[in-house]
C-alpha positions in Angstrom: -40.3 60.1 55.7 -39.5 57.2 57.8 -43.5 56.3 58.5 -43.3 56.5 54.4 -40.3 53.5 53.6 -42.2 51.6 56.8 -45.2 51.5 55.3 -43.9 51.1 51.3 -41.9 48.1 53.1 -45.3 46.8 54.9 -47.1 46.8 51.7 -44.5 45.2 49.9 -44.2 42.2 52.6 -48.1 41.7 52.2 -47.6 41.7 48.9 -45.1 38.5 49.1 -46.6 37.0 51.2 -50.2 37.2 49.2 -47.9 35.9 46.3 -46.5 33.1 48.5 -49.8 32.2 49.4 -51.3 31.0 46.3 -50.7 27.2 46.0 -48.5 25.1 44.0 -48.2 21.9 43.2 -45.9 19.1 45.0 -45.0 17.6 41.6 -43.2 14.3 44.1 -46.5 14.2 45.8 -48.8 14.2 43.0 -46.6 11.9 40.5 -46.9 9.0 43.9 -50.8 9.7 44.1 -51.8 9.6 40.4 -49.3 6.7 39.8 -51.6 4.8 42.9 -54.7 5.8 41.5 -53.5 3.9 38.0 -52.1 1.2 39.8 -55.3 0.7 41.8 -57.0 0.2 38.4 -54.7 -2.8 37.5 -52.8 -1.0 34.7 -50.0 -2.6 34.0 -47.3 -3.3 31.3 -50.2 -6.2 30.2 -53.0 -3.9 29.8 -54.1 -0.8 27.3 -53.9 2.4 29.9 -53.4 6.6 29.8 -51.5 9.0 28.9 -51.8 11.9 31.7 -50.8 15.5 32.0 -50.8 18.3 34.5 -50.0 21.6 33.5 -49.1 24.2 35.3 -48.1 27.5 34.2 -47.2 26.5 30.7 -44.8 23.6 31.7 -45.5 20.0 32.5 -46.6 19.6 36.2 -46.9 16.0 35.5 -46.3 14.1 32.6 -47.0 10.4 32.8 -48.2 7.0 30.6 -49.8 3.8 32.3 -50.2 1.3 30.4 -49.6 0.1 26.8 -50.2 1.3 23.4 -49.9 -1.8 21.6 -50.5 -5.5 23.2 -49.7 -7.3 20.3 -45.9 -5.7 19.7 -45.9 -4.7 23.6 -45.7 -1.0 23.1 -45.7 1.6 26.0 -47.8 4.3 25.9 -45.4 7.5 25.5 -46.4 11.5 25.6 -46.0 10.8 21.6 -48.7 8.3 21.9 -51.4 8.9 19.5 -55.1 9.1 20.6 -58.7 9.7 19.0 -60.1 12.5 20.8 -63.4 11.4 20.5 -65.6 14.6 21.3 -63.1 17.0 22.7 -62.7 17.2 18.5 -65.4 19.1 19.0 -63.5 22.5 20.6 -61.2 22.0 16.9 -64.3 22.0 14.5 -65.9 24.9 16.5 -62.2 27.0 16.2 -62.8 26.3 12.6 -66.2 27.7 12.2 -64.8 30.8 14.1 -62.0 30.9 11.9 -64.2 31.1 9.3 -66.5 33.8 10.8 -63.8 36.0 11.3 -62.6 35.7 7.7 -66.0 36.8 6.6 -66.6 33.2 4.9 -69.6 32.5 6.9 -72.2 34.1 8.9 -72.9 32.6 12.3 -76.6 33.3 11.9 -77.8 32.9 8.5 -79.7 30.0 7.8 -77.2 26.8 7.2 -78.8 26.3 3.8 -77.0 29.0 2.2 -74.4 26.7 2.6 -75.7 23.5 2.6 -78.5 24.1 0.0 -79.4 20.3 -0.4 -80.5 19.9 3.2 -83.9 18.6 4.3 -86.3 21.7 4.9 -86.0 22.2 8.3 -89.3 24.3 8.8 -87.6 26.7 10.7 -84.4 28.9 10.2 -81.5 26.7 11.6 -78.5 28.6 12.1 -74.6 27.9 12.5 -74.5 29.2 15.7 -77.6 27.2 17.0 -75.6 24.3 16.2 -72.3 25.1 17.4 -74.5 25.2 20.9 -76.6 21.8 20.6 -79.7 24.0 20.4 -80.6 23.7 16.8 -83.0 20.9 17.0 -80.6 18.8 15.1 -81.3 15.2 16.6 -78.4 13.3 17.5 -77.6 10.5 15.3 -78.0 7.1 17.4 -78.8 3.1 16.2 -82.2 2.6 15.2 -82.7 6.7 13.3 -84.3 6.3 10.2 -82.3 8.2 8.1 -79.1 5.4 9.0 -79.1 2.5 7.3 -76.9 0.4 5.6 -76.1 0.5 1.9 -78.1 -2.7 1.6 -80.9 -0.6 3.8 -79.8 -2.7 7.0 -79.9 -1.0 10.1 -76.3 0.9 11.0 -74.9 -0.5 13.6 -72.4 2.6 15.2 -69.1 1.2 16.3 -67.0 -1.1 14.7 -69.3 -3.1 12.8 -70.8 -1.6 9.8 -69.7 1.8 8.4 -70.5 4.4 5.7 -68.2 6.9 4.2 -68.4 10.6 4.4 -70.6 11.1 1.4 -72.6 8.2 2.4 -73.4 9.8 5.8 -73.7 12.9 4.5 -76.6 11.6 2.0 -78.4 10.1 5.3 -77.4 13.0 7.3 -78.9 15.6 5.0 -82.9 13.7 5.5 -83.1 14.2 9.4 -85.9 16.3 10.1 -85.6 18.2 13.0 -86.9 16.7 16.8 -87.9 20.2 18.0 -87.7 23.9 17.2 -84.4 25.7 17.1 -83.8 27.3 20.9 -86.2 25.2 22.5 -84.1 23.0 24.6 -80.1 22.1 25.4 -79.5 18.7 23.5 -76.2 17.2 22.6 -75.7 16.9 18.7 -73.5 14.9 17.0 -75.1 15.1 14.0 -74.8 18.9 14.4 -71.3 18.8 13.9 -70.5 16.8 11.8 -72.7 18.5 9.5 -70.4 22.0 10.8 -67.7 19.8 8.9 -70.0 20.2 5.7 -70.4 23.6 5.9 -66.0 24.1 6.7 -65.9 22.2 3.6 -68.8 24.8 1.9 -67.5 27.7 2.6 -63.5 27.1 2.5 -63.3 25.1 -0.3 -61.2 22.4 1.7 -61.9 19.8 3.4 -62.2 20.2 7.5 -59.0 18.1 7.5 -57.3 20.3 5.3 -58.3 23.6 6.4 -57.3 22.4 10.4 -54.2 21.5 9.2 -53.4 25.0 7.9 -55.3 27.6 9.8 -55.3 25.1 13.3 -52.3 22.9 13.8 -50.1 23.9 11.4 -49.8 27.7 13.2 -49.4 25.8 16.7 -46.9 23.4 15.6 -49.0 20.4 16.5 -47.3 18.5 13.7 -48.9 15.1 14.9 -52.0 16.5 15.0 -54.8 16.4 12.2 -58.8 15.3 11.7 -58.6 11.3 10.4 -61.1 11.4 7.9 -59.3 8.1 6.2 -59.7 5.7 8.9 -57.1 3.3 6.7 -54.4 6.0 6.9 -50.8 4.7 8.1 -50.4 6.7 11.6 -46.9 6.4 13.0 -47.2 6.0 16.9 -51.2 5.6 16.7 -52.2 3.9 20.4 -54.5 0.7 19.3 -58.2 0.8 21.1 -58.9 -2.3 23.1 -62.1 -3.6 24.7 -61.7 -5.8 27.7 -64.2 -10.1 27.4 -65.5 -11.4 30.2 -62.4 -12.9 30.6 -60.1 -10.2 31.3 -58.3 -10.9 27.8 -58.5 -8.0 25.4 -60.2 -7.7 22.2 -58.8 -4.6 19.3 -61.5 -2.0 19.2 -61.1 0.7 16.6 -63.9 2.6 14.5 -64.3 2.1 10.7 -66.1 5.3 10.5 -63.7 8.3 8.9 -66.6 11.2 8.9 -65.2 14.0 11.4 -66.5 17.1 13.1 -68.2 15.5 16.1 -64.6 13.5 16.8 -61.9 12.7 14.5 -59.2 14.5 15.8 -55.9 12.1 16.4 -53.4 13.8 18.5 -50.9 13.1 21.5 -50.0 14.4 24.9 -47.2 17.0 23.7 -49.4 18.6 21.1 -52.1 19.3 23.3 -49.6 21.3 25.9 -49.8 23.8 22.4 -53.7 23.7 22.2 -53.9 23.9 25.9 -51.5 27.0 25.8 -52.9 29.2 23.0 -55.9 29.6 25.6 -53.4 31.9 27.1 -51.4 33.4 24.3 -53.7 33.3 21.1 -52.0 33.0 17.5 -54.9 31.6 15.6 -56.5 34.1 13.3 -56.3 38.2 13.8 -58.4 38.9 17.2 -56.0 37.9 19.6 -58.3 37.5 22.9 -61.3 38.2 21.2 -60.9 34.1 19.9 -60.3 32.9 23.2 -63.1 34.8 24.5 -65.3 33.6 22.2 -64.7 30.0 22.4 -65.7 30.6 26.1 -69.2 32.0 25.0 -72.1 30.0 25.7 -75.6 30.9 23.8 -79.4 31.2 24.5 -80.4 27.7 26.2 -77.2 26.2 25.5 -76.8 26.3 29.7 -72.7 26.2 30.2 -71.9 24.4 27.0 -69.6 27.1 25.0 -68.0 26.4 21.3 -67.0 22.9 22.3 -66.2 23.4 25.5 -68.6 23.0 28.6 -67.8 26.1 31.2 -68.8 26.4 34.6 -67.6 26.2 38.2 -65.6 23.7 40.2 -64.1 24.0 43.7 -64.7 27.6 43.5 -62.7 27.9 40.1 -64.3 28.8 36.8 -63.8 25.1 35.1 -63.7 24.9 30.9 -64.0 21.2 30.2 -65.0 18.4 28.0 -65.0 14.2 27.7 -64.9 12.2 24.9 -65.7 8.2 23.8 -65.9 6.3 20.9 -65.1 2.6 20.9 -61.8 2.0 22.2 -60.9 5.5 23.5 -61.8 7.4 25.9 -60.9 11.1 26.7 -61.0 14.1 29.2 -59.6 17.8 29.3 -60.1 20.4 32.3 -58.6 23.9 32.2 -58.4 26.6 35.2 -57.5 29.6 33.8 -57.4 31.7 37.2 -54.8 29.3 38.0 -53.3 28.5 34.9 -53.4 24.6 35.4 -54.9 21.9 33.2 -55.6 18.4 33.5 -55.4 15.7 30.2 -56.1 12.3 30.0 -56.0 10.3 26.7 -57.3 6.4 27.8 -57.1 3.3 25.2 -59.6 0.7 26.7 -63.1 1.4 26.6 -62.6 -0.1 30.2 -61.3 3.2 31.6 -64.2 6.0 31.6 -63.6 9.6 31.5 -64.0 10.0 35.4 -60.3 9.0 35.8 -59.2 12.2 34.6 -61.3 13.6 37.2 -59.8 11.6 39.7 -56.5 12.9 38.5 -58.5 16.4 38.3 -59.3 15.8 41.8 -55.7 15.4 43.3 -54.6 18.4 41.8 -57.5 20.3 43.1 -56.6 19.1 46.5 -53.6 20.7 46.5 -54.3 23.8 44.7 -57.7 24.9 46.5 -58.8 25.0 50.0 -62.2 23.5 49.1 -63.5 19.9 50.1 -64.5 17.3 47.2 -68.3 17.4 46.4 -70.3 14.6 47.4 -70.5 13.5 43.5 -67.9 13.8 41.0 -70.5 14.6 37.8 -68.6 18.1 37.2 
C-alpha cells in the first residue's frame, strides 16, 4: 500500500514538474525588448509606427502602439487603431467561402462558372477550391496586364494613382485568360480572390461586406471590424497610411481602390484577439472544429499555403501565418497553437516591412522554445 501512495505521489511530482517546465513568457522582459526593437527603428511620437500584440493563452501577453496614427492632428496609435489588413483579408474571404460550403450555397469543386457565368472561357474546369489555394491558373493582376486599363484605356497604375470601381474591375477581371492549367504550379493570386468576392456575392445574394458582417464579425463581436469596399467611407479611429521622401518628411499614402477579397478588411488590435481566439473555440457556422480544421487544410500543389493562411514549421512549432501590404500599410499575423501564443503587427508606413513582426515573433520564440534563430528570417 505504501510503495502504492509513493509512487501515485512520484507520478504526480513528474507531472508538475513537466507542467512547470513548459515556458512562459516574461511579459517585463519582453515589453523592454520589443519597445528597443521599435525604438531602434526611430519610431517616435513624429513618425507613423505599429500596433503590436502577443497573445498568450487567450489574454494579452503584450499589448503595445509605437508610433502615430495621424501626423497631421498628432494622433497615437491605440489597440483601437484602425488598419487595412492588406492580404491577411484573405483568411476572412476564405471563412466566407467555407461558410458558404457548409450552408450548401456553393460547391468547392464545381466549375466557378456556375456562378460566375459571364467569365472568360477558361479552357479548363477552374474550380473554387483551386482558387482558394493559388493553383487555379488565375494570373495575378499586376501593372502592365492587358485586361487593366483605365476608363480612358490608359494603363492602371495600382496604388494610389488611378482607380476603377468594383464593377469596373470586375468587367477587366472577368477577360483574364488563364497563364497555365489548373494544378500545375503554386502561384499567388490576387485576382483569384477577389473574384471569390464575386462568387460570395453570387451565391449569397449580399455583398462580401455584408455577408462578413453577419455570418463573420458580427458572431465574434468584432464590432470595428468589416470589408471597406467604399474607400470614401467615414472610419472613426482609421490609422492614416504614410510613405516616407527622400527627405525623411512623410507623404499620406492611402488606396483609392474599394474592390475587396484579396485585402479590404479594416480592423484593429482588440478585434483580432476575437479572430485570433475562435481558432481555439469555434462559433462561426455549425462544425465546430471541423471549420478550424479546415482553414488549416492545404490542397494538391498549393505546398503550405491553406485557406488564407500559409502553415508550416518554425522553431520546431507548427507555424500558421500570413503578411500583408498595400500602399501605406503593412501587416503580419503568426499563430502557435501547441502553445497557444500569437503574434500581430498592424504597421502604417510603407517604411516598416512585415519582417518586424517577425522580429517581435522572434523575441517571443526566444523565450518560449529552446531552439536557436535560423540563419535567415524568410519563415
Amino acid at each position: 500500500m505504501r510503495s502504492r501512495i509513493l509512487s501515485a505521489i512520484a507520478i504526480l511530482c513528474c507531472a508538475s514538474v513537466a507542467a512547470a517546465a513548459v515556458p512562459v513568457l516574461d511579459r517585463e522582459k519582453l515589453a523592454q525588448e520589443v519597445g528597443a526593437l521599435f525604438a531602434g527603428k526611430a519610431v517616435d511620437n513624429t513618425t507613423p509606427g505599429c500596433a503590436v500584440g502577443v497573445i498568450e493563452e487567450g489574454q494579452w501577453a503584450l499589448r503595445k502602439s509605437y508610433g502615430m496614427s495621424n501626423l497631421e492632428h498628432d494622433i497615437p496609435i491605440t489597440s483601437q487603431s484602425i488598419f487595412r489588413m492588406a492580404s491577411l483579408s484573405k483568411q476572412f474571404t476564405a471563412a466566407a467561402i467555407a461558410l458558404l460550403a457548409e450552408q450548401g450555397k456553393v460547391d468547392l469543386d464545381a466549375d466557378i462558372h456556375n456562378y460566375l457565368p459571364d467569365l472568360v472561357d477558361y479552357g479548363y474546369k477552374v474550380t473554387i477550391r483551386q482558387m482558394i489555394h493559388h493553383v487555379s491558373g488565375i494570373p495575378d493582376y499586376e501593372e502592365g496586364l492587358l485586361a487593366l486599363k483605365t476608363a480612358d484605356g490608359k494603363e492602371l497604375r495600382l496604388g494610389n494613382q488611378d482607380y476603377l470601381s468594383i464593377p469596373e474591375f470586375y468587367e477587366r477581371a472577368k477577360t483574364i485568360p488563364l497563364f497555365a492549367p489548373p494544378e500545375t504550379e503554386f502561384a499567388y493570386s490576387n485576382t483569384a480572390y477577389f473574384l471569390l468576392s464575386q462568387i460570395v456575392e453570387a451565391a449569397s445574394g449580399q455583398s462580401l461586406r455584408a455577408y462578413a458582417a453577419a455570418n463573420i464579425f458580427a458572431r465574434l463581436g468584432m464590432n470595428d471590424s468589416f470589408f471597406n469596399d467604399e474607400v470614401n467611407d467615414v472610419v472613426k479611429n482609421r490609422a492614416d497610411g504614410y510613405t516616407r521622401r527622400d527627405d525623411g518628411s512623410y507623404a499620406i499614402y492611402m488606396t483609392n481602390l474599394s474592390w475587396v477579397g484579396d485585402g479590404g478588411v479594416y480592423t484593429n488590435l482588440d478585434d483580432w484577439l476575437k479572430w485570433d481566439q475562435n481558432f481555439y473555440h469555434n462559433v462561426l457556422g455549425s462544425s465546430g472544429d471541423t471549420f478550424v480544421s479546415q482553414m488549416e487544410q492545404t490542397y494538391s500543389v498549393s505546398g503550405g499555403y491553406a485557406w488564407g493562411q500559409q502553415v508550416g514549421t518554425y522553431r520546431g512549432l507548427k507555424q500558421i501565418s500570413h503578411t500583408g501590404w498595400w500602399v501605406g500599410f503593412t501587416t503580419y499575423y503568426a499563430r502557435f497553437p501547441e502553445r497557444q501564443t500569437s503574434i500581430v503587427t498592424f504597421c502604417n508606413s510603407n517604411v516598416i516591412s512585415a519582417s518586424v513582426g517577425k522580429e517581435v515573433r522572434d523575441l517571443v520564440l526566444d523565450q518560449i522554445t529552446n531552439t536557436e534563430r535560423p540563419p535567415t528570417n524568410e519563415n
